[in-house]
Steps between C-alpha positions, in 0.01 A plus 500: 500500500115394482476489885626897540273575157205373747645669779499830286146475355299401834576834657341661157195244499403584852521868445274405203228275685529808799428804262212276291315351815488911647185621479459801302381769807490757225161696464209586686355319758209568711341413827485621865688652826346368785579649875628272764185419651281637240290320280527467139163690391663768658859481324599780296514353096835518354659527126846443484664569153874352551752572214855249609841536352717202613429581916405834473130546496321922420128539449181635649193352740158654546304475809132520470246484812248256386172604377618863457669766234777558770867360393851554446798443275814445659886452394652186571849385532642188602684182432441134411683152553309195357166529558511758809408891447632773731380820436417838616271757440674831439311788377141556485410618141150540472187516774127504587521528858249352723384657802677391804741295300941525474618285189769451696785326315610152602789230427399165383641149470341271224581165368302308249345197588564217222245268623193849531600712271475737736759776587479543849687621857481827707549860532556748767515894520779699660251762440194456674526336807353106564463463115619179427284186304523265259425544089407230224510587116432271226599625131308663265441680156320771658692799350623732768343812575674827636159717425182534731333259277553150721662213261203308607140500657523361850289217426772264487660531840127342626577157304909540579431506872235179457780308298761587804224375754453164286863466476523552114815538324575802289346543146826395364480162642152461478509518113787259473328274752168524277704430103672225677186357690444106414153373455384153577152357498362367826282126506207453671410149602190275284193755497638691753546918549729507818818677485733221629782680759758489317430724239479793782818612496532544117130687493599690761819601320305585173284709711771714622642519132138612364440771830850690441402573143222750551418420066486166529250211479515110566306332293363108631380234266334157633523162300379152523575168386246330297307283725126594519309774230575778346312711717590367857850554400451884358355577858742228676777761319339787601456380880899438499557846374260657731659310817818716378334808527428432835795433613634815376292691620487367847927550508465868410458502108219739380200301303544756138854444509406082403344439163377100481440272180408142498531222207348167685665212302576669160851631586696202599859481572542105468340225418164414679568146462747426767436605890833712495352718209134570625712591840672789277203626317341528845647829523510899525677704276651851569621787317546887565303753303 
């Protein structure tokens, strides 16, 4: 009797763990259509707004040519399994026409990208002959616009195209990469400023977290242990800190985007008694402002 009561209620638990670890593909989402062979300053931007019930999937896009007041708003129908998107645009509801320009009306094949954040694949026209490319949306709470007025200036899709060219993730992930970001001091050696190899890769990581958050700020503190004065250990602290900026700044993080502080020997961590604690409170601290 137990054995078929588990038999009964794993079929129900996986259905559970399936519909809970779906992503939620409802809303807008924004990004660009880029031509097969095209480049992506010279996509077409695209809001999708996608309303789903169970696999059915109705709702609008609006294609805007960047740097321009031409767009359009176009129905939408498709489907969804999982994480993929298939829809169609349908009916074109609303226009600015640009000169020499069709809004021809394409199919498109998405899936979301767990590990991105992304929601990406490719689209072709039965319309317009040799239209065919690839798009990539990442979700947002821009509120969708059917009126001349564009949801947003265009000065976003400059920054979007640097964090594709860097390899960013979407927003999404970059915020849940940043709340769940671990800092840990690096040592420097007995009156020393070198940034010992390896601490790289975790600096180099921080600096990624602090360049895809265009309000953000890392902020670098320098220590000392207690050995020698007061004052060669303030500028001993302030060296350390300064050594970080550096390094930054030479692997592609921009100098007002680091704020610096330095204690010399009056914030210790352990006890400058023993070796193993003046090691520790040879240190930098980190935090994001």
């Amino acid at each position: 009797m137990m054995m078929r009561r588990i038999a009964l209620l794993f079929p129900l638990l996986f259905s559970f763990i399936t519909l809970n670890g779906q992503t939620d593909l409802n809303g807008v989402w924004q990004g660009v259509m880029i031509k097969t062979g095209g480049k992506i300053d010279e996509g077409t931007i695209l809001f999708t707004s996608f309303s789903i019930n169970e696999k059915n999937l109705d709702g609008q896009t609006r294609d805007e040519i960047h740097n321009t007041e031409y767009f359009a708003v176009k129905k939408i129908r498709g489907s969804v399994k999982g994480n993929t998107i298939r829809f169609s645009q349908i009916a074109l509801e609303k226009n600015k026409k640009a000169p020499k320009t069709n809004w021809c009306n394409i199919d498109a094949l998405l899936t979301y990208n767990d590990s991105t954040g992304f929601l990406e694949g490719t689209y072709t026209s039965l319309e317009c002959k040799n239209t065919s490319g690839r798009i990539i949306l990442f979700k947002t709470n821009t509120v969708f616009s059917t009126t001349e007025e564009s949801p947003l200036s265009h000065t976003w899709f400059q920054r979007f195209q640097n964090d594709l060219k860097k390899g960013y993730n979407a927003p999404v992930i970059r915020e849940k990469e940043r709340k769940e970001f671990v800092f840990q001091p690096i040592y420097f050696d007995y009156d020393k400023t070198e940034i010992k190899p390896e601490y790289q890769a975790f600096l180099k990581k921080m600096i990624r977290v602090v360049d895809g958050h265009s309000d953000l700020r890392i902020k670098v503190t320098g220590h000392t242990d207690a050995d020698g004065s007061d004052t060669y250990n303030l500028d001993l602290s302030k060296r350390r800190a300064e050594a970080l900026i550096q390094f930054f700044i030479v692997n592609g993080l921009s100098r007002e985007r680091i704020e610096i502080d330095f204690k010399g020997e009056a914030d210790p961590i352990d006890d400058n008694a023993t070796p193993e604690g003046k090691q520790r409170n040879r240190r930098v601290d980190f935090s994001f402002i």
